[in-house]
C-alpha positions as CSV (number, residue, x, y, z in Angstrom):
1,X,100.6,78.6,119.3
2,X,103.0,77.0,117.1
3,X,103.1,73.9,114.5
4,X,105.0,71.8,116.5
5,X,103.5,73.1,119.8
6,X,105.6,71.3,121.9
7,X,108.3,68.5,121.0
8,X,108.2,65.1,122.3
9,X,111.7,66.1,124.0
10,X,110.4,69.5,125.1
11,X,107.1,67.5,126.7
12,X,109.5,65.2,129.0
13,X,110.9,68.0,131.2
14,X,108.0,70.5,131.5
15,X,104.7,69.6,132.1
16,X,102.3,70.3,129.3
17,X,100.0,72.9,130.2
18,X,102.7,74.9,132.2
19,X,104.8,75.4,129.5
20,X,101.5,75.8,127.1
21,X,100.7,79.0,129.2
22,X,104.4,80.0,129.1
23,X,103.7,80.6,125.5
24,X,100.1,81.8,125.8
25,X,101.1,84.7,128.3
26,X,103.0,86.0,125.3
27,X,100.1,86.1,123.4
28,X,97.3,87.2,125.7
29,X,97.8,90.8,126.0
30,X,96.2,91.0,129.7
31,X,97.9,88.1,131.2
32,X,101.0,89.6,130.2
33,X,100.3,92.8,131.6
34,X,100.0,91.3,134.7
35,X,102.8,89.1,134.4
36,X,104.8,91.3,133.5
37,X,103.9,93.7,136.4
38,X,104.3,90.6,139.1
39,X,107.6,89.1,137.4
40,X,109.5,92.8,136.8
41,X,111.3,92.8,139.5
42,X,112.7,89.3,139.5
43,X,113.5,89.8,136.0
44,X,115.0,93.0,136.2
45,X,117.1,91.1,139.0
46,X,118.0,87.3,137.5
47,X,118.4,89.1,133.6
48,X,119.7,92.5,134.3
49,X,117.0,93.1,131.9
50,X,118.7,91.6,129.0
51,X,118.6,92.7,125.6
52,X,120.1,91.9,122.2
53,X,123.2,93.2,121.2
54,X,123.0,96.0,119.2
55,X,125.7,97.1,116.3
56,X,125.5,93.3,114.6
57,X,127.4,92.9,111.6
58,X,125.4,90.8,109.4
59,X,127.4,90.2,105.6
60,X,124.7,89.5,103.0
61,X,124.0,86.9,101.1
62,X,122.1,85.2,98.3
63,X,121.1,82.8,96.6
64,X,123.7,81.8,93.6
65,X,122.5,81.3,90.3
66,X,125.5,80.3,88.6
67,X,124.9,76.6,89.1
68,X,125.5,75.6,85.3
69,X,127.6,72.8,86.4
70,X,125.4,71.6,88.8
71,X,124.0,68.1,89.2
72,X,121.2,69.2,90.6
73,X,121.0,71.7,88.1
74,X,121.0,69.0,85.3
75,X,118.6,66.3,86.6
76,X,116.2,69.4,87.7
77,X,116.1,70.3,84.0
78,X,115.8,66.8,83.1
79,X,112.5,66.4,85.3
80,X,111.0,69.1,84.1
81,X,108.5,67.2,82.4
82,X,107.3,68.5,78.3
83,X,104.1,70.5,78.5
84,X,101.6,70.4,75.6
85,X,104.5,69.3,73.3
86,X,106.9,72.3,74.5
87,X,110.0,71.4,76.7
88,X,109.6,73.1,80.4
89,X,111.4,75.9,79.8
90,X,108.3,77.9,79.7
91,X,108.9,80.5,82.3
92,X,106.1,80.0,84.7
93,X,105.6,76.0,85.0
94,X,107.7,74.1,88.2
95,X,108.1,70.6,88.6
96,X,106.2,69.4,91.8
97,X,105.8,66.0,93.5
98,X,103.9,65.6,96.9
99,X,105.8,63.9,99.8
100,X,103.1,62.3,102.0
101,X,105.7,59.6,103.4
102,X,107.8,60.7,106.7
103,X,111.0,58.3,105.8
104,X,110.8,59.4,102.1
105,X,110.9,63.0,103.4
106,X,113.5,62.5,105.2
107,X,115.5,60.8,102.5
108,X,114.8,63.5,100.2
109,X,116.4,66.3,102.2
110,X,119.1,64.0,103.1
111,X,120.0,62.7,99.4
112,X,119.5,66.5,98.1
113,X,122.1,67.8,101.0
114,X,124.5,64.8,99.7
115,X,124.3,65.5,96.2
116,X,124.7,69.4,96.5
117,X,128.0,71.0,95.1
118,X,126.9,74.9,95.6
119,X,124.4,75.8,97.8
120,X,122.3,74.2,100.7
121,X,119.8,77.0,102.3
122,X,117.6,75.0,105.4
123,X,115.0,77.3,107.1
124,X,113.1,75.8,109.8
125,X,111.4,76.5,113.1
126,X,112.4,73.4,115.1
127,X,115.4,71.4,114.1
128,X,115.7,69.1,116.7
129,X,118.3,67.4,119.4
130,X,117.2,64.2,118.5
131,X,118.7,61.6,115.6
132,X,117.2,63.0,112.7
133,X,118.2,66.9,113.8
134,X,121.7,65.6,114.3
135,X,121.4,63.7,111.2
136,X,120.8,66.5,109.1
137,X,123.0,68.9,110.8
138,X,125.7,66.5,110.1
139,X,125.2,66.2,106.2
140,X,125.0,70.1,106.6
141,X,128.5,69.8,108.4
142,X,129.6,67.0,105.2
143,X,128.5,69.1,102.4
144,X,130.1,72.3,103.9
145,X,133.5,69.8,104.1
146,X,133.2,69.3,100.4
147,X,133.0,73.3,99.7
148,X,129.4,73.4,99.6
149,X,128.1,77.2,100.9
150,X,125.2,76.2,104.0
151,X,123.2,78.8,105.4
152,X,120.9,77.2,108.3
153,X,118.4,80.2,109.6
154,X,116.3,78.8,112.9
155,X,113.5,80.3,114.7
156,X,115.0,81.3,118.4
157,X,112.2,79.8,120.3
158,X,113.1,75.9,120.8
159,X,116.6,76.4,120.4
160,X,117.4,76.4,124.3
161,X,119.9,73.7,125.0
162,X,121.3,73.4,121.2
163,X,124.1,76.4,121.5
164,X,126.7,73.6,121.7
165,X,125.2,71.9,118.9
166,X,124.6,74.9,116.5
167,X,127.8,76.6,117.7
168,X,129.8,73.6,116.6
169,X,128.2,73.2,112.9
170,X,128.5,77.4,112.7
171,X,132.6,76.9,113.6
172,X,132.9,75.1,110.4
173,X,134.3,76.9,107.2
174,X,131.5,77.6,104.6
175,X,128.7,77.6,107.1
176,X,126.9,80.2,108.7
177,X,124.0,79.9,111.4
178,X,121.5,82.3,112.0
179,X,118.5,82.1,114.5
180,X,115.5,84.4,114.0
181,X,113.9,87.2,116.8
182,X,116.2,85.8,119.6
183,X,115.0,85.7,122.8
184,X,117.0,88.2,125.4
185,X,117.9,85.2,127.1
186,X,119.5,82.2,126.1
187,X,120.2,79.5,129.3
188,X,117.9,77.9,131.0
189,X,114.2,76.0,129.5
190,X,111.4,77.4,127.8
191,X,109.6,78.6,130.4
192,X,112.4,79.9,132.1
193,X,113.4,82.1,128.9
194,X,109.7,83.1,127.9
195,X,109.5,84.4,131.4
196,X,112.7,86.6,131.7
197,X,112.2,87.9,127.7
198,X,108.3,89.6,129.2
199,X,110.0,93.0,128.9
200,X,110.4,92.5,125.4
201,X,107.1,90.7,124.8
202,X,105.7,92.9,121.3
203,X,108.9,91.7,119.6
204,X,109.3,87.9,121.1
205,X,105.6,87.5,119.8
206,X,106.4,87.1,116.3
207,X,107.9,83.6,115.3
208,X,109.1,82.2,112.1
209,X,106.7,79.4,111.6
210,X,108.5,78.4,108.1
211,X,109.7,75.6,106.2
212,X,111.8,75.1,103.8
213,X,115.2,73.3,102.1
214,X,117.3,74.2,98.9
215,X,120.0,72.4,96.9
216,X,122.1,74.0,94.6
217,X,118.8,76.6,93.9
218,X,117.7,73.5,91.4
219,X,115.5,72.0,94.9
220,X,113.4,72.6,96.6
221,X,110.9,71.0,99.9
222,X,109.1,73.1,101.6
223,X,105.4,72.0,103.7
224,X,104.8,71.3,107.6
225,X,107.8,69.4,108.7
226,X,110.2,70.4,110.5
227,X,113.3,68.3,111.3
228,X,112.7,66.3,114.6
229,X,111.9,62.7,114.6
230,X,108.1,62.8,115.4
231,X,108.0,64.2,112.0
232,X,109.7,61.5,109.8
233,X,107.9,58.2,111.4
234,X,110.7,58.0,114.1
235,X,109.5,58.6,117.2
236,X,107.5,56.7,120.3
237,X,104.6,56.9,120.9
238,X,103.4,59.6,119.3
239,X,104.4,60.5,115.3
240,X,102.7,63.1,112.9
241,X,101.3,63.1,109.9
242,X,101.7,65.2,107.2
243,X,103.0,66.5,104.2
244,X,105.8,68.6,101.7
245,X,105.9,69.4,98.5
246,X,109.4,68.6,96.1
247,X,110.0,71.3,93.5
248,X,112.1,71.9,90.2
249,X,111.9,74.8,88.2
250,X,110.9,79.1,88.8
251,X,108.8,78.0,91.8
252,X,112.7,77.3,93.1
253,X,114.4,80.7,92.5
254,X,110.8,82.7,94.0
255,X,111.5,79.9,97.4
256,X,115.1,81.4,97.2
257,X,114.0,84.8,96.9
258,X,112.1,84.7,100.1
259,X,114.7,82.5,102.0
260,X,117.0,85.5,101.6
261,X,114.4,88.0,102.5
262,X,114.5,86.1,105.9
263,X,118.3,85.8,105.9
264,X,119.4,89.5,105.1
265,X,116.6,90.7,107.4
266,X,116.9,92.4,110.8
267,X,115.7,89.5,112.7
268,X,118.4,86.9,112.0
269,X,121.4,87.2,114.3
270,X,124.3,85.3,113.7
271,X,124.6,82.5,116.2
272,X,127.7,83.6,117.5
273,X,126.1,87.4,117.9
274,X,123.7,85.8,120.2
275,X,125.2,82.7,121.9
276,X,125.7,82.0,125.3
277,X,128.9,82.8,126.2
278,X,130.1,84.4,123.1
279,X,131.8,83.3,120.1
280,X,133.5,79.7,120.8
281,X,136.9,78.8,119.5
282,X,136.3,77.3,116.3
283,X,139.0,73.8,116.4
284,X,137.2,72.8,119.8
285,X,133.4,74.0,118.9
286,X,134.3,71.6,115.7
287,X,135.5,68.8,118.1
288,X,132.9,69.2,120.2
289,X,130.2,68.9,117.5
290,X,132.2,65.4,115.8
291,X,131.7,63.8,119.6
292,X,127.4,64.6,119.5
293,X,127.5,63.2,116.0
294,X,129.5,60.5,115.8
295,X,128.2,57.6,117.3
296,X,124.5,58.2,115.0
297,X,124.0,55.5,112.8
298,X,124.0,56.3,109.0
299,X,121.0,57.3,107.7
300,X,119.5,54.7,105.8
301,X,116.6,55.0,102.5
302,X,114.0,53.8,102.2
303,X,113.1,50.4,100.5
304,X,112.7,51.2,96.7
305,X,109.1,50.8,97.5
306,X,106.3,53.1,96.0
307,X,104.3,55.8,99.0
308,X,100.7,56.0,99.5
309,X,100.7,58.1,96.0
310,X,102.4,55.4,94.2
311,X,106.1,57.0,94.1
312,X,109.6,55.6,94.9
313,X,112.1,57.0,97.0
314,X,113.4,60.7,95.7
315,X,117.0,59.2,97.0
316,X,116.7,56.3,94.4
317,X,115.7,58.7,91.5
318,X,118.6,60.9,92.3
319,X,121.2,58.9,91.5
320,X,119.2,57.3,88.0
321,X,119.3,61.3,86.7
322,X,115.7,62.3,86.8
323,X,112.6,62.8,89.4
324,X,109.7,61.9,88.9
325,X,107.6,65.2,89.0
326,X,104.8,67.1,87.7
327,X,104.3,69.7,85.5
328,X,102.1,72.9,87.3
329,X,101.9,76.6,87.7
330,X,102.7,77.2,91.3
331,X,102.4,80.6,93.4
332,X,104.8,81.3,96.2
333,X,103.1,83.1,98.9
334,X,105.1,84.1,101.8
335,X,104.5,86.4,105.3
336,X,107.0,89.6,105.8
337,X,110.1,89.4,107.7
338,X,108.6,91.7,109.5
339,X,105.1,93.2,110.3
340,X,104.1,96.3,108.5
341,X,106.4,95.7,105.6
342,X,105.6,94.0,102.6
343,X,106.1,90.7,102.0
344,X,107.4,88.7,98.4
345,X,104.3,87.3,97.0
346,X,105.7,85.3,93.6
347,X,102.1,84.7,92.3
348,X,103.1,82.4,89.8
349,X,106.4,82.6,90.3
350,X,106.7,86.3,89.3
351,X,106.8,89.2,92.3
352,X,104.6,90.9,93.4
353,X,104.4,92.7,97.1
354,X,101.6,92.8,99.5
355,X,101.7,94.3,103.1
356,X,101.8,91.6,106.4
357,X,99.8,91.6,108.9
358,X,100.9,91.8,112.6
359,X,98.8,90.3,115.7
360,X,95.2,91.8,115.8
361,X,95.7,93.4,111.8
362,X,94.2,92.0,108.5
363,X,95.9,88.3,108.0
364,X,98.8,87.9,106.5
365,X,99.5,87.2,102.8
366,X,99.5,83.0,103.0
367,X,96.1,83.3,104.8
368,X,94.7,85.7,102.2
369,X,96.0,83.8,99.5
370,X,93.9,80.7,101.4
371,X,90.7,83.0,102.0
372,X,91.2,84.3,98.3
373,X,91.4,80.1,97.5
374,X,87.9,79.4,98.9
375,X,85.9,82.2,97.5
376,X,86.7,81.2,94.0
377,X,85.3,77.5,94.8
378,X,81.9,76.0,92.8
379,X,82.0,72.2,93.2
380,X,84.3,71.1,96.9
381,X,86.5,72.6,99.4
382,X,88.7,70.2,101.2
383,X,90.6,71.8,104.4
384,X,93.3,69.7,106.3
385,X,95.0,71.8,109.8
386,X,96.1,69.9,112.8
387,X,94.8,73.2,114.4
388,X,91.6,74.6,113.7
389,X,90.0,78.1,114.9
390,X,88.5,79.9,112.4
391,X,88.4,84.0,112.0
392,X,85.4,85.5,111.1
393,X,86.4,85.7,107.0
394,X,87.6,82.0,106.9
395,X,84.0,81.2,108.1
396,X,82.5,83.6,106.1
397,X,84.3,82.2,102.9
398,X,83.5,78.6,103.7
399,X,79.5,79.4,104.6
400,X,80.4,81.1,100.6
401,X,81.9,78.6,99.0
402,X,78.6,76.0,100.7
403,X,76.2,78.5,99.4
404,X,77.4,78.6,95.7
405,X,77.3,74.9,96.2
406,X,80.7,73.6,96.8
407,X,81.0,70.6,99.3
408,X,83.2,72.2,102.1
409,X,84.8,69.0,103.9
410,X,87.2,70.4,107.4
411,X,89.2,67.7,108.9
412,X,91.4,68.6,112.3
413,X,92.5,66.2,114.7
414,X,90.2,64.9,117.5
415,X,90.7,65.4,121.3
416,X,92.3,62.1,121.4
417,X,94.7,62.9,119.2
418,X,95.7,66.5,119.2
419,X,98.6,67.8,121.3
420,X,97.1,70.8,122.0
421,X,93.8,70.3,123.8
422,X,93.6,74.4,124.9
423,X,93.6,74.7,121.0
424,X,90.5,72.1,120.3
425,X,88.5,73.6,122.6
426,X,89.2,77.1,120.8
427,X,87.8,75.2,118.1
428,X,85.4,73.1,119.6
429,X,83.3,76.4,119.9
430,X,82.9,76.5,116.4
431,X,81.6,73.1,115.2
432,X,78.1,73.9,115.5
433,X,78.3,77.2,113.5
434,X,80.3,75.7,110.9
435,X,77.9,72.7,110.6
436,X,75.3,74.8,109.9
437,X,77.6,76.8,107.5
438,X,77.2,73.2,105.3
439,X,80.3,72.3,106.5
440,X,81.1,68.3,107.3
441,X,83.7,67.9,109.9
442,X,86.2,64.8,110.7
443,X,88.5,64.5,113.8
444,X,90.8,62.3,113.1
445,X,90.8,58.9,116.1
446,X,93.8,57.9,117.1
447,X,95.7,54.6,115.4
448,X,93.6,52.4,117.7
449,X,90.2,52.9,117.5
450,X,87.8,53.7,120.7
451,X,85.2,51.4,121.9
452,X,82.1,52.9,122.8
453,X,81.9,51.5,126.3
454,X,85.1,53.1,127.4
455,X,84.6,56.6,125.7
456,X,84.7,58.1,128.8
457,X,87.7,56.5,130.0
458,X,91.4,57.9,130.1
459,X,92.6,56.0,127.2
460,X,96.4,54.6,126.6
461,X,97.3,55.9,123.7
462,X,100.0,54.2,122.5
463,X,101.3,54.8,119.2
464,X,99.0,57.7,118.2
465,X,99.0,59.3,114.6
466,X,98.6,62.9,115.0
467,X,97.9,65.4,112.2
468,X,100.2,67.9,111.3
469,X,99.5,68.2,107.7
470,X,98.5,72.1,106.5
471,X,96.1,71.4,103.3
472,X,93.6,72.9,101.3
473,X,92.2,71.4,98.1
474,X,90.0,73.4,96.0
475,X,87.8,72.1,92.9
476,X,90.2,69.1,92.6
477,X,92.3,71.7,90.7
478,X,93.6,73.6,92.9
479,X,95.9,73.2,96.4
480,X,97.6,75.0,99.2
481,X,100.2,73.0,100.5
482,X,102.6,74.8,103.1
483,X,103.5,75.8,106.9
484,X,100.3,77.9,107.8
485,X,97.7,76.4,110.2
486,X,94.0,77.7,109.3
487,X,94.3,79.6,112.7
488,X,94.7,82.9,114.5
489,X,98.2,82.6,115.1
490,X,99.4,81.7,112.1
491,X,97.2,84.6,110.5
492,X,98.4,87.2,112.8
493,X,101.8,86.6,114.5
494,X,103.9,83.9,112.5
495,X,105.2,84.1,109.9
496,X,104.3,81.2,107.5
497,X,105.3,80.0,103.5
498,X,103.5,78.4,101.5
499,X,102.1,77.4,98.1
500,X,99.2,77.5,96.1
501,X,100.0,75.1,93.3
502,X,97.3,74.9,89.8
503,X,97.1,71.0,88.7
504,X,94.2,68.9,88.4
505,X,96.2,65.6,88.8
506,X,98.0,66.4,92.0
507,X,95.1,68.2,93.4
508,X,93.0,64.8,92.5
509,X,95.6,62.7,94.2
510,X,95.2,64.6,97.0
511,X,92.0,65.0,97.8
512,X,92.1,61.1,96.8
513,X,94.1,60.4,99.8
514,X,92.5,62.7,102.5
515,X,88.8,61.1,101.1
516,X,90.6,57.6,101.3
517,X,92.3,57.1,103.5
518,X,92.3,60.3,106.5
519,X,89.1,60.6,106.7
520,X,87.9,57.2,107.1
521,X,90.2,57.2,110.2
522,X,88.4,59.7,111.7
523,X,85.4,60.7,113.3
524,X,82.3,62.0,111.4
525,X,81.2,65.0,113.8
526,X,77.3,65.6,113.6
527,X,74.5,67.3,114.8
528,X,72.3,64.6,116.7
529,X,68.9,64.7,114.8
530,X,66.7,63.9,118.0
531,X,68.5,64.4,121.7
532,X,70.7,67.9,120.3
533,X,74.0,68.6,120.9
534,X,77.1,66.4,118.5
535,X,77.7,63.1,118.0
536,X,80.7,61.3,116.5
537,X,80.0,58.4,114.8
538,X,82.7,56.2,112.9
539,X,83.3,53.0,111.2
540,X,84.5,49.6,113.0
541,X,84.4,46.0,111.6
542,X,81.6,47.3,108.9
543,X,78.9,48.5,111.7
544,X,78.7,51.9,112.5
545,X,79.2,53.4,116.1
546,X,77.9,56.8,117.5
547,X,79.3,58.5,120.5
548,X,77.2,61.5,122.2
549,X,80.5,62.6,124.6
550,X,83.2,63.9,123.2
551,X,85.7,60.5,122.4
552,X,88.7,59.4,124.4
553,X,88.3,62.0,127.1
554,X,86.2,62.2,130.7
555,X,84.5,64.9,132.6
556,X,87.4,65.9,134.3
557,X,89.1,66.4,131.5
558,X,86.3,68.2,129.4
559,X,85.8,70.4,132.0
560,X,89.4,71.4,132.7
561,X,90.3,72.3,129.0
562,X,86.6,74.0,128.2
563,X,87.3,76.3,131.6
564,X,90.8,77.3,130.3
565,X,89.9,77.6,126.8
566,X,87.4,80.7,128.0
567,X,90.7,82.4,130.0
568,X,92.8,82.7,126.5
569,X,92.0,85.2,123.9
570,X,91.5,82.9,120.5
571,X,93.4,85.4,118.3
572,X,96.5,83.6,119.9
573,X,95.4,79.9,119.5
């Protein structure tokens, strides 16, 4: 299972649960066994079982950190807000601003790519062929025109389809593209590539799952976006919400460190290493990639209008010299390139090592950093993850933090609004135990709310709001803000980034917003006091409605996702 899952674009050719198992017999160690024993022979025939190609040359790289005349540098410093009366250039305080706004995210990657002069470094596990992947691959393309060094690394796994794309940004001078763990195979769909790469199933299984953009090493936004439409408030009918973080400061240069961890490591091949019929002649490649770009519209910002936490646009506050940001001491915790090594933990920007976890081991260092989060809290835990299934020790830390009397709040989406159903019903097991763990639970309802007479109906669904938001907010002092879902998957097979940032007023801010705004959206899941079982009860028009059957959704429907559910093995969901 994966952040985005499965892209609106992805969803129109394949069918939804088809190409859900595709992934899932990667994952589920005896359906693959018998996959692979049924499917050998036709792969062995239609792949010649095809492998990478050994012997790459990979040059190394890093980060630059002579960027004194920088821009970026110099409005970075300048945002660095004074601390206590001292200027920011104590070592271990960042500059961080929360991005809850999908058109001011967008607009802050784009404005940061325009202003760069150095460096741009984008690591992402979806970038898109839609208008805002092209969009940002073509100010990728712009800054490398004006001399600008870009490094794009991409996970391998939705990247079917784009060689044309990605080989024409890669044939331009001062860019490289890399895409991580490649599949053996590179034509065809998803479920055409998952299915010839079986005889290579232990390595496929491990995704990059991260996020993250730099300008000039003076930048940074990193959280659960990646760059596709549904993310930024562009897409029909469905869009997500969620959120990044903006940093200045040594939070920046431990980002960097780990972005070149994943660059020089032996899982990123160089596109043209990899690509479908080799390495392209660079003047047409470069043709080829003007003609899919050229007829976008220009990327317009935002109105110079504030976001739900009362900022403007990061564009706007570019070009005036200084962002608005927030003075905090922020830990960089990031998953190993690859399982069994160790992996760059910057705790507080410094650098420390701890050993990653691979699928069915101890969890990797961004859950453990999480798990370590929740122990430590005494008055409220607040947990945001558009997918849910707890491990035993996320539980176990949760039932702690409710016992030394925190108030442990979850909120995941509903059934009605997840695109995942296999994945709620993983969870869905678990909303009994966790309610007696003193746990309160919200689903979040889609953007129009249910009635109760049609709960068991097949609902339109419109323009739905889904969660995609990875959050944790502990003793309104401390958050996790990042790429990890509080699931199996992203504990034991991707690898994830995030941060664990220490400020009372951005951790207030956001729990502000989830308590005022998310969760009032949502459903209140309960035990019923008198007839057993859950109820879901939710605010319409100032009355109060309960639901006994689970919202939006039939029998059929129920019974069809509980029944798979049992079939997949939740370390994988």
């Amino acid at each position: 299972m994966t952040t985005s899952k499965s892209l609106a674009a992805l969803r129109a050719a394949w069918e939804p649960l088809a190409c859900r198992y595709c992934i899932l017999a990667l994952h589920h160690v005896e359906l693959a066994r018998w996959l692979c024993a049924a499917a050998m022979v036709a792969v062995s025939l239609l792949a010649g079982c095809a492998a990478l190609p050994g012997n790459v040359h990979r040059v190394a790289s890093h980060a630059r950190t002579d960027l004194g005349d920088s821009a970026l540098a110099r409005i970075a410093a300048a945002s660095l807000p004074a601390v206590d009366g001292a200027m920011s250039e104590i070592t271990d305080i960042s500059g961080v601003r929360l991005l809850p706004g999908g058109d001011q995210a967008f607009d802050a990657r784009i404005a940061l790519a325009q202003a760069a002069r150095h460096t741009v470094d984008a690591q992402y596990y979806v970038v898109a062929d839609d208008t805002s992947g092209r969009q940002f691959l073509r100010e990728l393309r712009d800054a490398a025109e004006r001399g600008v060094r870009v490094r794009l690394l991409v996970d391998d796994l939705y990247t079917g389809g784009e060689d044309e794309m990605l080989a024409g940004l890669a044939a331009h001078d001062n860019v490289e593209v890399r895409v991580f763990n490649p599949l053996p195979v590179r034509s065809g769909g998803l479920r055409t590539r998952v299915l010839l790469s079986l005889h290579e199933i232990g390595r496929v299984n491990r995704r990059m799952h991260n996020k993250l953009f730099i300008a000039d090493n003076s930048f940074a936004i990193t959280g659960g976006r990646n760059v596709a439409d549904e993310y930024f408030g562009r897409s029909k009918p469905a869009n997500f919400i969620d959120m990044d973080a903006l940093l200045a400061g040594p939070a920046v240069r431990a980002l960097s460190a780990s972005f070149d961890a994943f660059w020089n490591g032996p899982l990123s091949y160089p596109f043209e290493a990899i690509a479908a019929g080799g390495r392209r002649a660079p003047a047409p490649a470069r043709e080829r990639f003007a003609a899919l770009v050229r007829d976008l519209g220009r990327f317009t910002p935002p109105a110079n209008e504030p976001d739900a936490l009362g900022r403007g646009p990061v564009g706007a506050q570019l070009a005036q010299g200084r962002i608005e940001l927030v003075p905090a001491k922020v830990r960089v915790v990031a998953d190993a390139v690859v399982q069994g090594s160790s992996t760059g933990d910057a705790g507080d920007a410094g650098g420390s090592a701890e050993e990653a976890a691979g699928p069915q081991g101890r969890e990797g260092a961004v859950m453990a950093a999480n798990l370590d989060l929740f122990r430590t809290a005494r008055s409220e835990v607040l947990v945001v993850s558009p997918y849910f299934v707890p491990m035993p020790r996320m539980i176990e830390a949760l039932t702690l933090a409710s016992r030394e009397g925190a108030r442990v709040s979850v909120m995941t989406n509903s059934l009605a609004t997840t695109d995942e159903p296999l994945v709620h019903y993983g969870y869905a097991r678990y909303r009994s135990a966790l309610l007696q763990a003193g746990a309160m639970l919200y689903e979040l309802m889609p953007a129009s709310e249910p009635h109760p007479a049609s709960s068991d109906a097949e609902s339109g669904r419109g323009s739905l709001g889904r969660l995609h938001a990875k959050l944790a907010v502990v003793d309104r002092r401390w958050f996790y803000v990042g790429s990890m879902n509080m699931d199996r998957r992203s504990a034991h097979c991707n690898t994830e980034l995030g941060l664990i940032v220490d400020s009372a007023a951005l951790a207030g801010e956001l729990a502000d917003l989830i308590q005022r705004v998310r969760m009032p959206a949502s459903f209140t899941v309960s035990e019923a006091p008198r007839r057993g079982g859950l109820q879901w009860s939710f605010l319409r028009d100032g009355r109060r409605w309960v639901l006994h059957r689970e919202p939006e959704s039939n029998w059929a429907q129920r019974l069809r996702w509980s029944v798979l559910s049992l079939v997949v093995s939740e370390d994988f969901l």
